[in-house]
C-alpha positions in Angstrom: 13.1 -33.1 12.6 10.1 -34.2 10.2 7.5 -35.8 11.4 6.8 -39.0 10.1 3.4 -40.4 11.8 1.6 -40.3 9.1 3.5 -43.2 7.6 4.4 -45.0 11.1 3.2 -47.2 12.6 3.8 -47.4 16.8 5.7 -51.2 15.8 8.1 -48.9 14.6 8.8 -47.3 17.9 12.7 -47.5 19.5 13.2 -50.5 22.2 10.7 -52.8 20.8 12.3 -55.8 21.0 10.8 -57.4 18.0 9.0 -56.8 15.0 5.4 -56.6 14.6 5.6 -58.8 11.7 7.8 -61.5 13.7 5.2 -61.4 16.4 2.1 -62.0 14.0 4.1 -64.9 12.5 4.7 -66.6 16.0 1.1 -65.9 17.1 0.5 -67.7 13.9 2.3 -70.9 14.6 5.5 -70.0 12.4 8.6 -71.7 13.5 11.1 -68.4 14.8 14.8 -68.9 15.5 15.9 -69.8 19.3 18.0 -67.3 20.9 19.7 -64.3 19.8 20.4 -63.8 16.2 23.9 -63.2 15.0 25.3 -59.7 14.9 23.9 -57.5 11.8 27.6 -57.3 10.4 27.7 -61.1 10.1 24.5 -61.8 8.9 24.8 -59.2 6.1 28.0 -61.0 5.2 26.2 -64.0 4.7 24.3 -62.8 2.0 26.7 -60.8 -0.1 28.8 -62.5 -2.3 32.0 -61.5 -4.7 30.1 -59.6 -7.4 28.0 -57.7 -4.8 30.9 -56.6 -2.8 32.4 -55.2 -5.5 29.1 -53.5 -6.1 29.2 -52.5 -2.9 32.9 -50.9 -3.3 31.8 -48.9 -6.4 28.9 -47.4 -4.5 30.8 -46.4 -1.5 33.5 -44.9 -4.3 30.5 -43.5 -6.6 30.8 -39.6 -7.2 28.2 -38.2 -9.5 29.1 -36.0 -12.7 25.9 -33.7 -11.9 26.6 -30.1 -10.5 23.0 -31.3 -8.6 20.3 -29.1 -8.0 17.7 -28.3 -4.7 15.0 -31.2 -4.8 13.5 -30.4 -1.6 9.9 -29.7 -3.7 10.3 -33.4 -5.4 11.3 -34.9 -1.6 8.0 -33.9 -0.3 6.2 -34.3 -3.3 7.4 -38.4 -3.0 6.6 -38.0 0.8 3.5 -37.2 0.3 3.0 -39.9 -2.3 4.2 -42.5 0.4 1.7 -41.8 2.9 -1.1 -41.8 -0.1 0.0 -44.8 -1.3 0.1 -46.2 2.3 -3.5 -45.1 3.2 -4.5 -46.8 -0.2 -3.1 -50.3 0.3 -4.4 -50.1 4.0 -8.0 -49.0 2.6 -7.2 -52.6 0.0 -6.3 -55.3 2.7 -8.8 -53.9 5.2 -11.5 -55.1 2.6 -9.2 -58.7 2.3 -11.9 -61.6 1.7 -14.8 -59.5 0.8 -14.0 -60.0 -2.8 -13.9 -64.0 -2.4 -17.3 -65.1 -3.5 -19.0 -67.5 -0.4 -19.9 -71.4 -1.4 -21.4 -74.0 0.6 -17.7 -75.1 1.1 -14.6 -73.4 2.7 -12.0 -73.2 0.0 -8.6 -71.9 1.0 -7.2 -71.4 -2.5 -9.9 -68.5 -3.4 -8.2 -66.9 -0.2 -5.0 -67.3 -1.3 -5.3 -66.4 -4.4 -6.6 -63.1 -2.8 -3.9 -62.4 0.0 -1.0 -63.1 -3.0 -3.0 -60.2 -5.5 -2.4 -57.5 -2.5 0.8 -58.7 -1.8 2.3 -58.2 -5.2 0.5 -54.4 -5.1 2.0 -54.0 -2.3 5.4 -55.1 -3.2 4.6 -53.0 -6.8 4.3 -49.8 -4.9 6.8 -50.0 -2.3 9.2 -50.5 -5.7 8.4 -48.1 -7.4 8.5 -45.6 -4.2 12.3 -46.3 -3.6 12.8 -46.6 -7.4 11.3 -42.4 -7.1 13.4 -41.9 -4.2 16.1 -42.8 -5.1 16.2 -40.9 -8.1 15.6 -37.8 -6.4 18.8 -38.4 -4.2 20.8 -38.9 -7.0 19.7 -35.0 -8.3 20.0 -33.4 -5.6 23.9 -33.3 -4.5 26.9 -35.9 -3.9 25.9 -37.2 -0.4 22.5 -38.5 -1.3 23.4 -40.0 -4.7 26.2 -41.9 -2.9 23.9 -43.0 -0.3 21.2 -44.4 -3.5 24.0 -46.0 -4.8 24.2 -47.9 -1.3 21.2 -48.8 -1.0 20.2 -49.9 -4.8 23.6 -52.4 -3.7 22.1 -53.6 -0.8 18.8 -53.8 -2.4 20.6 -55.8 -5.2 22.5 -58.1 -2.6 19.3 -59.2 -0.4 16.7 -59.5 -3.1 16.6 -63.1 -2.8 16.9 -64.0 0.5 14.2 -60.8 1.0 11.7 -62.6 -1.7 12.5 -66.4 -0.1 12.0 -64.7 3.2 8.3 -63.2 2.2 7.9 -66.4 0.2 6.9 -68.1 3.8 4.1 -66.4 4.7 1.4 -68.0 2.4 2.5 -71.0 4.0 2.1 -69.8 7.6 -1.2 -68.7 6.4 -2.5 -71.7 4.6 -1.2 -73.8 7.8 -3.4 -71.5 9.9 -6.6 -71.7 7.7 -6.1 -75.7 8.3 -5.7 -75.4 11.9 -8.8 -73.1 11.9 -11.1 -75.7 9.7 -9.7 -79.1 10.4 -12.6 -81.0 9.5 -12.7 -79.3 6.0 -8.9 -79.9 5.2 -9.0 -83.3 6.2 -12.5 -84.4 4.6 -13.9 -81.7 2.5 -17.0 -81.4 4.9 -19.6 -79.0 4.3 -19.3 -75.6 6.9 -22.6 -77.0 8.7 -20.9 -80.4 9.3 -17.5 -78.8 10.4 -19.6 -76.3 12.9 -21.7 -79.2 14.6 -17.9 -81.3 14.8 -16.4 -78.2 16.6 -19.1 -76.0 18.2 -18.0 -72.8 16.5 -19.4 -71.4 13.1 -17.6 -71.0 10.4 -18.1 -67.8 9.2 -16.7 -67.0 12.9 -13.6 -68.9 12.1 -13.4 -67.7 8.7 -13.6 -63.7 9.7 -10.8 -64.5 12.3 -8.7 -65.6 9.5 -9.2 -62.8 7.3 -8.7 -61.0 10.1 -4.9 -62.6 11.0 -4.2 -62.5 7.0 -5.1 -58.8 7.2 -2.5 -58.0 10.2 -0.1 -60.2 8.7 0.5 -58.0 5.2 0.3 -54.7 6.9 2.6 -55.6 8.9 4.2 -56.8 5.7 3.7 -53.2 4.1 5.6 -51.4 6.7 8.5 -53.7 6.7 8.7 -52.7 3.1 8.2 -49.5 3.0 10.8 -49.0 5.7 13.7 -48.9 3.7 11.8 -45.7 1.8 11.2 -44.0 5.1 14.8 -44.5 6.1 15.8 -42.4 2.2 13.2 -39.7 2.8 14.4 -39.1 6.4 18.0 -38.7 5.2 16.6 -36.6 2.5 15.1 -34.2 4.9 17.8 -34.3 7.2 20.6 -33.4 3.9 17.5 -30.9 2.7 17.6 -29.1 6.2 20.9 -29.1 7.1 22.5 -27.6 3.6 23.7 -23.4 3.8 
C-alpha cells in the first residue's frame, strides 16, 4: 500500500467524527446542521437530476476503444505533482495578509480580496490535478477509465451545490473580522480608538484573523484535493495489483 503522508493531513485520519473544515467553520461562528445528516445515498440523490443520471448510467456502461497501455511512470509522475502543488499553496496561504498593505484603518475588503485570490488558485490547481488524473486512468486499462468516467459524472452532478457550498465561507469570514473589530464595522474608528474601546490591539486581533482565514482554506485545500487522492490511490492499487 502507498504511502500517502506527504499529501495528508492527520484530519484525514479514519473515526474522526467530523471534518476539519466543519470544525473551523463552527469555531468560527457558522451556523452547522443539528443532528445527524441523512444517509450518503439520499443526499447524493438530492443533487442529481434526470440528465445527470443518465450521465451517470453511461459512465457506469462506458467501455473504452483503447487496447490501454502501463501508466504507472505518468501515475507517479501526477503523484508527485500533487504533493508539489500542495507544499506550494501551503507555502501561499501561510503568507495570507502579508501582501495587504497596513493603513491607519482596518479594512476588511483588502483581506477579502486576498483570501478569494488564493482560493481561486487553489481551486485552479486542484482542477487541473483531477483533470491530469483522470486522463491518465482513462490510458491505462478498462477499470480505471470506467472509474474517470464516474467520477467526471459525479464531478459534473455536484458542481454547484460544491461551488454554493464553498461560496459560504467568505461570509463566515467577513462575519468573523466584524465580531473581531466591532468598533470599526459599526463606526469606521481608527485602530487606536477601537484598542482603547476594547483593551486589545489591533494588530493582535488582526494576526488572529489571518490566522483563522489561513486554517480555514487549508482546510479548504484538502477537502479538494481529496477527490484526487481518492484516483491516485485506486491508481496505485490497479497499478500494483495487474499480472
Amino acid at each position: 500500500m502507498r504511502d500517502y503522508s506527504m499529501t495528508q493531513t492527520p484530519s484525514h485520519s479514519a473515526g474522526v467524527p467530523q471534518h476539519k473544515l466543519l470544525q473551523l467553520l463552527a469555531q468560527s461562528g457558522a451556523p452547522l446542521a443539528d443532528g445527524p445528516l441523512p444517509c450518503c445515498g439520499e443526499r447524493l440523490g438530492r443533487l442529481f437530476g434526470l440528465s445527470n443520471t443518465l450521465t451517470l448510467d453511461s459512465a457506469i456502461a462506458f467501455r473504452t476503444r483503447q487496447s490501454g497501455m502501463n501508466q504507472g511512470p505518468a501515475i507517479e509522475r501526477v503523484t508527485q505533482e500533487l504533493a508539489n502543488t500542495r507544499r506550494a499553496l501551503i507555502r501561499k496561504i501561510s503568507s495570507y495578509g502579508s501582501e495587504v498593505e497596513p493603513t491607519e484603518s482596518v479594512d476588511f475588503e483588502p483581506y477579502l480580496n486576498a483570501w478569494l485570490t488564493l482560493q481561486r488558485r487553489v481551486v485552479a490547481a486542484s482542477r487541473q490535478l483531477r483533470d491530469k488524473t483522470r486522463k491518465v486512468m482513462k490510458d491505462h486499462n478498462q477499470n480505471l477509465a470506467r472509474l474517470a468516467e464516474l467520477d467526471s459524472a459525479f464531478d459534473q452532478a455536484m458542481a454547484g451545490y460544491s461551488s454554493q457550498s464553498f461560496a459560504h465561507i467568505p461570509k463566515v469570514l467577513e462575519q468573523r473580522f466584524q465580531a473581531l473589530f466591532p468598533a470599526l464595522s459599526q463606526t469606521q474608528q481608527t485602530p487606536s480608538e477601537a484598542s482603547q474601546e476594547t483593551g486589545c490591539a489591533p494588530g493582535d486581533r488582526l494576526h488572529r484573523y489571518c490566522e483563522e482565514a489561513q486554517n480555514l482554506l487549508l482546510a479548504e485545500l484538502d477537502v479538494r484535493l481529496e477527490p484526487v487522492l481518492g484516483l491516485l490511490e485506486a491508481c496505485h492499487n490497479e497499478v500494483t495489483n495487474s499480472p
